[in-house]
DONUFI-140439 format. One line per field, with one value per residue: x, y, z of N, C-alpha, C in turn; residue in three letters. Coordinates in steps of 0.2 Angstrom, whole numbers, plus 5000, padded with zeros to 4 digits. Example, Ala and Ser with C-alpha at 12.3 -4.5 7.8 and 13.67 -1.06 7.14 Angstrom:
BEGIN
n_px	(5066	5064)
n_py	(4972	4989)
n_pz	(5039	5035)
ca_px	(5062	5068)
ca_py	(4978	4995)
ca_pz	(5039	5036)
c_px	(5066	5064)
c_py	(4984	5000)
c_pz	(5039	5039)
kero	(ALA	SER)
//
This chain:
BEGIN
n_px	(5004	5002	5012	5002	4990	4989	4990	4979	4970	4970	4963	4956	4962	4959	4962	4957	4952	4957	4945	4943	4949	4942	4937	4942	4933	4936	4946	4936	4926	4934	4938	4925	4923	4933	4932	4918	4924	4933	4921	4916	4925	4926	4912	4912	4921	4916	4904	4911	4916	4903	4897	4905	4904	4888	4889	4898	4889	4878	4884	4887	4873	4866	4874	4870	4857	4857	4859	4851	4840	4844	4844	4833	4827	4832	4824	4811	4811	4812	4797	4791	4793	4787	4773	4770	4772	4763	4767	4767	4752	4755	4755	4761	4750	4749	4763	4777	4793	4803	4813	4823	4832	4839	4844	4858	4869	4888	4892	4888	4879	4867	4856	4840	4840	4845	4839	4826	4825	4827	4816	4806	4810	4807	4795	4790	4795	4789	4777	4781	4790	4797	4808	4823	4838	4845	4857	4866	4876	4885	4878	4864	4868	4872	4860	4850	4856	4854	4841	4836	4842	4851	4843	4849	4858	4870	4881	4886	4898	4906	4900	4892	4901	4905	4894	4883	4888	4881	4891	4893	4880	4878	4890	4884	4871	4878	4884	4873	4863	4874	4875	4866	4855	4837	4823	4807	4802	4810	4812	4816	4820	4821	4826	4816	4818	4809	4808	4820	4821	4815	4812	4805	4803	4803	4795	4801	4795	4802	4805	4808	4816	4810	4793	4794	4792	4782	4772	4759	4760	4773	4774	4771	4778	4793	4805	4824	4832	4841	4842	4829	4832	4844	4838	4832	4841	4846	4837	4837	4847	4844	4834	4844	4852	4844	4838	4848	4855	4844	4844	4856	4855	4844	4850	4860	4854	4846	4858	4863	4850	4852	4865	4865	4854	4860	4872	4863	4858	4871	4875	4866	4868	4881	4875	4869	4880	4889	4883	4882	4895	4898	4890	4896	4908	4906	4900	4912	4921	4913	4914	4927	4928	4921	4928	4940	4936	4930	4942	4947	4940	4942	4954)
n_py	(4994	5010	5026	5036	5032	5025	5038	5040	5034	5036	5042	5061	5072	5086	5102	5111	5125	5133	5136	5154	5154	5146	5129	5112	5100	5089	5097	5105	5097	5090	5102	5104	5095	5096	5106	5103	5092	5103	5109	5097	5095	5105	5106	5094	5097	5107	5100	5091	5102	5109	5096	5093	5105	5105	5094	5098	5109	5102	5096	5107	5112	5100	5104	5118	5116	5111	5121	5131	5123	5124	5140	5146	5145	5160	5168	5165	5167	5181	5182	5180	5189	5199	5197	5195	5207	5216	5222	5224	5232	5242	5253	5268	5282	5288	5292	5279	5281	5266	5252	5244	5230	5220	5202	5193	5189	5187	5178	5170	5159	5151	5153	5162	5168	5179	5189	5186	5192	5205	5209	5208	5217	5231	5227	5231	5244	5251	5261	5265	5280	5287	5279	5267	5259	5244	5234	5218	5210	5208	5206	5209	5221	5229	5226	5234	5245	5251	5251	5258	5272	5282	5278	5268	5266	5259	5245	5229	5217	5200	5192	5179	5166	5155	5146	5157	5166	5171	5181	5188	5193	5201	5211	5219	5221	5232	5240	5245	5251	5261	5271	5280	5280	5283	5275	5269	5255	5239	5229	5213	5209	5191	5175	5162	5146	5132	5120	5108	5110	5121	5140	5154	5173	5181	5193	5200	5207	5219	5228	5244	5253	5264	5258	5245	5253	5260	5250	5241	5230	5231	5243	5242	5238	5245	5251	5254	5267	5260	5243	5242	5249	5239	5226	5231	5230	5218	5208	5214	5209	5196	5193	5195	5186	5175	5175	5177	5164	5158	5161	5158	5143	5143	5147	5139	5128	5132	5134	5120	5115	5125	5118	5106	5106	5113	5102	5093	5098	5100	5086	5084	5092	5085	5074	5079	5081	5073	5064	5073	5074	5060	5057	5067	5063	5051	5053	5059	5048	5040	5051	5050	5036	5035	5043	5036	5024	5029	5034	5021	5015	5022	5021)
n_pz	(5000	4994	5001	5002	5001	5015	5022	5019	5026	5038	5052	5050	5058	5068	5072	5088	5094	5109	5121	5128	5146	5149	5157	5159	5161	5170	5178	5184	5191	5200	5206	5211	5222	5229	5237	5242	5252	5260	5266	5271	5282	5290	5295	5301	5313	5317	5324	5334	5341	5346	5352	5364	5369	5375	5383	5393	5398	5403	5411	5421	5421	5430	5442	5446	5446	5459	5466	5464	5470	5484	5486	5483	5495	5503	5492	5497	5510	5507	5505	5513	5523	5517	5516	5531	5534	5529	5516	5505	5501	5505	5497	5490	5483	5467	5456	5456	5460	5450	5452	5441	5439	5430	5426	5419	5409	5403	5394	5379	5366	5370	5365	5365	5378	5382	5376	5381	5396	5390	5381	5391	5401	5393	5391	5404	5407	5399	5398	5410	5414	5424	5428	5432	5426	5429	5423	5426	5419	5401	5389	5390	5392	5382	5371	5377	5381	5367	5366	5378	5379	5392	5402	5411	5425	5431	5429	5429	5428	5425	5433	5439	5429	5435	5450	5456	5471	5485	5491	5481	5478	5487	5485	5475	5479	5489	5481	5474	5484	5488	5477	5478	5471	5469	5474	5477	5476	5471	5455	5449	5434	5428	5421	5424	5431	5422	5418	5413	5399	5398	5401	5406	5405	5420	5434	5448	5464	5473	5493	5497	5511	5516	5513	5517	5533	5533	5532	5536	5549	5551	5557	5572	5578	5589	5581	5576	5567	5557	5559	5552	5541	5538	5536	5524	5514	5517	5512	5498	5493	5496	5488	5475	5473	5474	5462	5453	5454	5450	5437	5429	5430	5422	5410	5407	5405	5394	5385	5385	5378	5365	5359	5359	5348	5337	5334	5332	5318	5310	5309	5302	5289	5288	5283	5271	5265	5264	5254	5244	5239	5236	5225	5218	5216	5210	5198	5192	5192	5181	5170	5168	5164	5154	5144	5144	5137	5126	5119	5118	5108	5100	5094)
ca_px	(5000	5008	5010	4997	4983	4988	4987	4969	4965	4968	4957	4959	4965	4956	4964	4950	4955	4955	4939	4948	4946	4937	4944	4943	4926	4940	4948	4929	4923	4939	4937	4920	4924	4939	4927	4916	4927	4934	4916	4914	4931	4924	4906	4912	4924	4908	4900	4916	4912	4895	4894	4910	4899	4881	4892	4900	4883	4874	4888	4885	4865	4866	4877	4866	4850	4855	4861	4844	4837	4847	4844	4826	4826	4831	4817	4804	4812	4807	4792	4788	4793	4781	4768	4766	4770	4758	4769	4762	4745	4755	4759	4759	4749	4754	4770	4782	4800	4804	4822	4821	4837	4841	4850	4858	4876	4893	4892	4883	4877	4862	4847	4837	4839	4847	4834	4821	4823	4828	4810	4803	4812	4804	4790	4789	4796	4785	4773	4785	4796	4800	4811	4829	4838	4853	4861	4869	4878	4886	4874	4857	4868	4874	4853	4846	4858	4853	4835	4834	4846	4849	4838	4854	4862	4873	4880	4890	4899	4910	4894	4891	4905	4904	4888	4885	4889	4876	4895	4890	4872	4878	4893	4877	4867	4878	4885	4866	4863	4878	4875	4862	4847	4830	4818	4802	4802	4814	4808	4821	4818	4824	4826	4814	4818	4802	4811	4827	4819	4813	4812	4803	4806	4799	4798	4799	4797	4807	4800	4813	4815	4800	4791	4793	4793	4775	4768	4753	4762	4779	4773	4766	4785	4797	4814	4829	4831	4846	4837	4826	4840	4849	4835	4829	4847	4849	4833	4837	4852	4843	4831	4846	4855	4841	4838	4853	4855	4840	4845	4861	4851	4841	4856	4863	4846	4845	4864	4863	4849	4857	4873	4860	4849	4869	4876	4859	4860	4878	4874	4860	4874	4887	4874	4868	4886	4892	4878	4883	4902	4899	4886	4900	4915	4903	4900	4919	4924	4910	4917	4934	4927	4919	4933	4944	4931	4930	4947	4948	4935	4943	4961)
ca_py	(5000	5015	5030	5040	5026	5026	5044	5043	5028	5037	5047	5068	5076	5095	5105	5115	5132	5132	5143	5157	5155	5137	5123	5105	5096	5084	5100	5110	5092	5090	5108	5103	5091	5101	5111	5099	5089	5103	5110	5094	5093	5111	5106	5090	5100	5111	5097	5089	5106	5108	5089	5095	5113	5101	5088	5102	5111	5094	5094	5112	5112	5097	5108	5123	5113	5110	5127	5134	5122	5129	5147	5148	5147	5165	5170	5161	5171	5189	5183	5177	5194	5205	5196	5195	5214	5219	5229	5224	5234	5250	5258	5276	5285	5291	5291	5279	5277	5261	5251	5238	5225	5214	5198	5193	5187	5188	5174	5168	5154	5150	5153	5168	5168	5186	5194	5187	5197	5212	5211	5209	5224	5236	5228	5232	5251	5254	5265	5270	5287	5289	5272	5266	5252	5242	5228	5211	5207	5213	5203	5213	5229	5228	5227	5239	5253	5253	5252	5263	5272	5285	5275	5263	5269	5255	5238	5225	5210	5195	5189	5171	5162	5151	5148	5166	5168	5175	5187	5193	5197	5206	5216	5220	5226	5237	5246	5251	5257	5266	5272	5286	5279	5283	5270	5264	5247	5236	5224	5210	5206	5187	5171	5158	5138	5130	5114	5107	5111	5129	5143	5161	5178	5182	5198	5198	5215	5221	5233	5250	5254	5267	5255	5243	5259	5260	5243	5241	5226	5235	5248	5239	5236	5251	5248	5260	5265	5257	5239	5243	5247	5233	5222	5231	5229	5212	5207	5217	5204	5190	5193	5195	5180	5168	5177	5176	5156	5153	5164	5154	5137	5142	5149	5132	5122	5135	5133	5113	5114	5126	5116	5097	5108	5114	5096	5088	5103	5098	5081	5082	5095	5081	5069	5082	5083	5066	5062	5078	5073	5054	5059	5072	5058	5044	5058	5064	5044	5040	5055	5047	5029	5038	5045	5030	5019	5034	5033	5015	5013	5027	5017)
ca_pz	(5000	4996	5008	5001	5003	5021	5023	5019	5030	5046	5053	5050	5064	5067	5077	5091	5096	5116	5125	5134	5151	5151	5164	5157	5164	5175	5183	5186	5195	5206	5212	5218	5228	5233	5240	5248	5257	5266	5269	5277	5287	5294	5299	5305	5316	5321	5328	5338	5345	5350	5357	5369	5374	5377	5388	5398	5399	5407	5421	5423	5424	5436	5448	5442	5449	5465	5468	5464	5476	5491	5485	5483	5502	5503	5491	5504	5516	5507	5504	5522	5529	5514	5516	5535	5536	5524	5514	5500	5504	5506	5490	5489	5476	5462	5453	5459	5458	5451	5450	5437	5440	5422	5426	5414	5409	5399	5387	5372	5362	5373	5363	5366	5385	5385	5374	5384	5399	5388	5379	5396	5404	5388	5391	5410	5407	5392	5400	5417	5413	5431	5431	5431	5426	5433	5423	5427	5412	5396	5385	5389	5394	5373	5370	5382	5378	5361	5366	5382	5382	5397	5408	5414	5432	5434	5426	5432	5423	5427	5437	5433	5426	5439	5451	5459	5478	5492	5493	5474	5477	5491	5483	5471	5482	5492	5477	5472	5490	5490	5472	5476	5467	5473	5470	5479	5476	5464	5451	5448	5431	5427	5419	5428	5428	5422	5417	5411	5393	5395	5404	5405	5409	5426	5438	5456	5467	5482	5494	5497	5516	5518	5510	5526	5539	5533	5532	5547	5554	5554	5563	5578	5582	5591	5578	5575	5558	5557	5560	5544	5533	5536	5533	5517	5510	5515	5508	5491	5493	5495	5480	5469	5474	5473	5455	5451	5454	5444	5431	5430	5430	5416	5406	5406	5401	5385	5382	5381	5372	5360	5358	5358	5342	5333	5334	5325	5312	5310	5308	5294	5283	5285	5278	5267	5261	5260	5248	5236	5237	5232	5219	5213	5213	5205	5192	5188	5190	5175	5165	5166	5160	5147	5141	5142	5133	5119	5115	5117	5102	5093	5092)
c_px	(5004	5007	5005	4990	4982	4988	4981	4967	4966	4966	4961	4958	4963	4957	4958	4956	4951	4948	4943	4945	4940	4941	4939	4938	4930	4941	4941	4928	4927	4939	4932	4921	4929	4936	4922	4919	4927	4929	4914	4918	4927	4919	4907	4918	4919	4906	4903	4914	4908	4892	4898	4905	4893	4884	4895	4894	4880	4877	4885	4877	4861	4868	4873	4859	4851	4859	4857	4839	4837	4846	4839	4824	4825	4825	4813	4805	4808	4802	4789	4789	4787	4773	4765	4767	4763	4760	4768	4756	4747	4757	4755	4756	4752	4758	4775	4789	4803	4811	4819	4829	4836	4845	4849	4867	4882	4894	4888	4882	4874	4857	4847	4837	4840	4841	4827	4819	4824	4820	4804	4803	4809	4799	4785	4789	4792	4781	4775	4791	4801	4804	4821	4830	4845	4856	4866	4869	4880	4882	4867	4859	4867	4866	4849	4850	4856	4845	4834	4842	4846	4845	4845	4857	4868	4874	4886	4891	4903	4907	4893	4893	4905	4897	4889	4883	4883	4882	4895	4885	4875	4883	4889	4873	4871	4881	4877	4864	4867	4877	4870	4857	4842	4826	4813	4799	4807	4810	4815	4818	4823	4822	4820	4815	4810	4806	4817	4827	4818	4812	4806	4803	4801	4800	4796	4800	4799	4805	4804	4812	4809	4795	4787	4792	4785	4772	4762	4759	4768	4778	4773	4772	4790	4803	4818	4829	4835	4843	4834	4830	4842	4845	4833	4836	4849	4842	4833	4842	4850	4840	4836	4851	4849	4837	4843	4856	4850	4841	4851	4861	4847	4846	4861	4859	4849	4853	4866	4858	4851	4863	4869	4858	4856	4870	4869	4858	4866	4879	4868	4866	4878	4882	4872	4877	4891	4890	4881	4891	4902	4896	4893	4905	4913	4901	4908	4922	4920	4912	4923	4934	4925	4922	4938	4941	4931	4936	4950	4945	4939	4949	4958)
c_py	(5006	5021	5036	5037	5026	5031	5045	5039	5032	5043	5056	5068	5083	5098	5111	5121	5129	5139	5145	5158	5149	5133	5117	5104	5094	5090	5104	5104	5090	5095	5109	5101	5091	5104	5109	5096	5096	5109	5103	5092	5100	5109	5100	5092	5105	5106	5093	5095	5110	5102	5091	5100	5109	5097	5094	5105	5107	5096	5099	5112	5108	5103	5115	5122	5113	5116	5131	5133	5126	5136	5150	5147	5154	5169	5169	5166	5179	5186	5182	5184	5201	5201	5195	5203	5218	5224	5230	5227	5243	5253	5263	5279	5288	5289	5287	5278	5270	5258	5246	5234	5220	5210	5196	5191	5190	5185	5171	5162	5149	5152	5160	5170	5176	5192	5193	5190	5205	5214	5211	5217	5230	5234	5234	5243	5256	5263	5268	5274	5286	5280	5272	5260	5250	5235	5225	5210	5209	5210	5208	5219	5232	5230	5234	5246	5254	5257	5256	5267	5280	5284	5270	5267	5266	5248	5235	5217	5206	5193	5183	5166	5155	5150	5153	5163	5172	5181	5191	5196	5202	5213	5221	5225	5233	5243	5250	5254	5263	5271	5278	5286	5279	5279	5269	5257	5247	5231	5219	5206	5198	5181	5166	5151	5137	5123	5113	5110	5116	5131	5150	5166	5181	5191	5199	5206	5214	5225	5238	5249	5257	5262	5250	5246	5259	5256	5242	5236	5228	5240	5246	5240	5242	5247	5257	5259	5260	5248	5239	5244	5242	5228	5222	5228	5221	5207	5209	5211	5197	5188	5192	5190	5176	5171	5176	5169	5156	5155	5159	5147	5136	5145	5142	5127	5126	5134	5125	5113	5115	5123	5108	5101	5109	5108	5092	5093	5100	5093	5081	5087	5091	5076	5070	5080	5077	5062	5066	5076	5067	5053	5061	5066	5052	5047	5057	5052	5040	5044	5052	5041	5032	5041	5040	5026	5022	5033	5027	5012	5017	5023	5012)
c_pz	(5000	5003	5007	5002	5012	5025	5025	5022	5035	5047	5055	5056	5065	5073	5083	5094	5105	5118	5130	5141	5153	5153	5161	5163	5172	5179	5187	5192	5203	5210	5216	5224	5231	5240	5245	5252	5262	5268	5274	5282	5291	5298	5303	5312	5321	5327	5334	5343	5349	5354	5361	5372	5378	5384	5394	5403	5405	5411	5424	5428	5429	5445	5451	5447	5456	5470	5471	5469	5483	5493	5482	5491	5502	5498	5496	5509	5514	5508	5509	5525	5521	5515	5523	5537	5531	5519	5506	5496	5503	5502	5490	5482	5472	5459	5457	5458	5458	5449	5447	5437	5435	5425	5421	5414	5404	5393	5384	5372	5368	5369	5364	5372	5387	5384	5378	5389	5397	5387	5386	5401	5400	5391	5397	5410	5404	5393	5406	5415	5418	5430	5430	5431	5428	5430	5424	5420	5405	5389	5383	5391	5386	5369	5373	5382	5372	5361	5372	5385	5387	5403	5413	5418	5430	5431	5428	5429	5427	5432	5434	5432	5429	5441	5456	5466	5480	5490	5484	5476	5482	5489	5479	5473	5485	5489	5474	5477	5491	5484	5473	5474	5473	5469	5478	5480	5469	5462	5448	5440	5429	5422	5424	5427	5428	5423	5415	5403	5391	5400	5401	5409	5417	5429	5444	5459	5474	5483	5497	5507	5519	5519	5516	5532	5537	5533	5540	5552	5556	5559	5569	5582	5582	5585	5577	5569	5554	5556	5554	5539	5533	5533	5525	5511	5509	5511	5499	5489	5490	5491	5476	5469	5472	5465	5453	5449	5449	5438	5428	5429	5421	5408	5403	5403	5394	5381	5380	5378	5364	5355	5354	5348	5336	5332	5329	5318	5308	5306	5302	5287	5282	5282	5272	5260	5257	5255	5241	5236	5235	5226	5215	5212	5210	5198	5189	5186	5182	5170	5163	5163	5153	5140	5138	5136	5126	5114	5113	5111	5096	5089	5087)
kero	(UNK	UNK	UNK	UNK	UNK	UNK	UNK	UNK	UNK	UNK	UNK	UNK	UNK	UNK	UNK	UNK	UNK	UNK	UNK	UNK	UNK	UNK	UNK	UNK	UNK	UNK	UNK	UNK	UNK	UNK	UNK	UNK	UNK	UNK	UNK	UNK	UNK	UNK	UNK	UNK	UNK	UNK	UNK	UNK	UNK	UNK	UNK	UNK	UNK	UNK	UNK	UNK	UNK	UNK	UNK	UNK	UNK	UNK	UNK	UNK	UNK	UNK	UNK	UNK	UNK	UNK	UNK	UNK	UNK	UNK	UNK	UNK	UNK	UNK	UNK	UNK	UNK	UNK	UNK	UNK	UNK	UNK	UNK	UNK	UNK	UNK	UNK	UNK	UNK	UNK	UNK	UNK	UNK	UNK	UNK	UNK	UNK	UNK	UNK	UNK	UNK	UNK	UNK	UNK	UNK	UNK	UNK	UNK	UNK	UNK	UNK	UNK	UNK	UNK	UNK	UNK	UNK	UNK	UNK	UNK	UNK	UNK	UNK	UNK	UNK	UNK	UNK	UNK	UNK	UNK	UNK	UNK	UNK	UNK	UNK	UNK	UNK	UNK	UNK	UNK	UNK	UNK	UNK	UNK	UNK	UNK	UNK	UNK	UNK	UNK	UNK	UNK	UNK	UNK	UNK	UNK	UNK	UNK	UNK	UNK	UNK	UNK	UNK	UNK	UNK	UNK	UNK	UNK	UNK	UNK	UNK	UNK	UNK	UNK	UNK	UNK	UNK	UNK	UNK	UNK	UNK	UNK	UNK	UNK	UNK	UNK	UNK	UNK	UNK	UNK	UNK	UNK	UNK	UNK	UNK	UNK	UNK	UNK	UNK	UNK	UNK	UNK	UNK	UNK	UNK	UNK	UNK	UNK	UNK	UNK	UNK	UNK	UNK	UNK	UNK	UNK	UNK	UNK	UNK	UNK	UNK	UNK	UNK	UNK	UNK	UNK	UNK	UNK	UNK	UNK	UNK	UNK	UNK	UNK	UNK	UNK	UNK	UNK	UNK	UNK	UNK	UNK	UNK	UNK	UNK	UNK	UNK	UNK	UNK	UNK	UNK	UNK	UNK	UNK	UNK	UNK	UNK	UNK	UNK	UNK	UNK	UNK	UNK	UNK	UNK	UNK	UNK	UNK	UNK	UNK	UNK	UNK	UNK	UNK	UNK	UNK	UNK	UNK	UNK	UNK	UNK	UNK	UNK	UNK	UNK	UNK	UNK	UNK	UNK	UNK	UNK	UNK	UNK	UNK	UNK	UNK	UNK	UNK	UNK)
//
């Protein structure tokens, strides 16, 4: 056969002009799954770290609970001395001067626990000028400056970290005594335990020194004023400790749920992802056979 008969047996060869700025199928498919993987080394890294935060939590909320316990005594206790003085009964007309106390904390990634007593403290003020507020915490102070601003006295962080001391509430207290503020009664707004699952904002009222000095059943008894101070103060105490523990109880509930809800999020984006990365590698591996096989027919 000469060489010109075999010239023409094999197949023309036609050169293609490259598309400027086009990536070859193989390179496109490989950068996917470039991409997924280490989307899924990240969210699988995520989740390592929200079942660690949930586990710590748990411990937490157990120690948390039996805190609460112990320190809803001192509540019982105000309530045991307003309601046999009747001070309750004595509010003055008029306008009064009200202290509104936010607990509330430093750290995050708990749900909406913070906002909750924010929207509650708007709520409570909404209608009261004459008020003041006094934040526990740089989470709802963050909120409540934006939304009241001018109205805040006083705020107080690195509360919390731990479970709060009776020598906290007290530090607390005797900075707002010594502070100058005038109020009538305080309102402690807070977190309340309902359950290990959920909480709601609550608010509990404390009654100023006057307040007691006028009660019918206080009266009956000779005391130096001195005597009633103390008591108002240590009572103002013991409301914001036994607020402060539950607050702290329920900060922990919404924090391991938080971290429990993250971790099965987590867990449905890595199945999400493991599915679209072997999709994508059963794909690129089929273009590669397709290819072979092409050229193997062509030879």
């Amino acid at each position: 056969m000469s060489m010109l008969a075999r010239a023409a047996s094999r197949p023309s060869l036609v050169r293609v002009a490259p598309v400027v700025g086009a990536a070859p199928a193989a390179a496109r498919n490989m950068a996917t799954l470039r991409e997924i993987e280490l989307r899924l080394k990240s969210v699988r890294n995520i989740e390592k770290i929200t079942k660690s935060m949930k586990m710590i939590a748990s411990t937490k909320l157990a120690r948390a609970q039996r805190a609460m316990t112990f320190a809803k005594s001192y509540g019982i206790a105000n309530t045991s001395i307003y309601e046999h003085s009747e001070a309750e009964k004595t509010e003055t007309e008029g306008k009064k001067k009200k202290l509104f106390i936010v607990i509330s904390s430093d750290r995050g990634l708990c749900g909406g626990i913070h906002s909750s007593v924010s929207k509650a403290t708007r709520r409570e003020i909404e209608n009261d000028e004459d008020s003041t507020v006094v934040v526990l915490g740089d989470k709802s102070k963050a909120q409540l400056s934006r939304q009241l601003p001018g109205k805040i006295a006083l705020t107080f962080n690195q509360i919390g970290k731990d479970i709060p001391t009776f020598a906290d509430a007290a530090v607390i207290a005797d900075q707002i005594v010594k502070s100058g503020i005038e109020y009538d009664s305080v309102s402690l707004v807070y977190n309340k335990f309902v359950s290990a699952i959920s909480y709601e904002a609550a608010v509990i009222e404390v009654f100023s020194e006057e307040t007691l000095k006028n009660s019918p059943n206080f009266r009956v008894y000779e005391m130096e004023d001195d005597v009633t101070r103390d008591l108002s103060e240590f009572a103002l105490a013991n409301a914001i400790y036994a607020t402060l523990v539950e607050g702290h109880a329920s900060e922990q509930s919404s924090r391991r749920n938080a971290m429990d809800n993250a971790s099965k999020n987590a867990g449905e984006m890595i199945n999400s992802l493991t599915m679209q990365y072997n999709r994508g590698r059963q794909a690129a591996i089929t273009n590669e056979l397709v290819d072979i096989i092409t050229g193997a027919s062509a030879l």
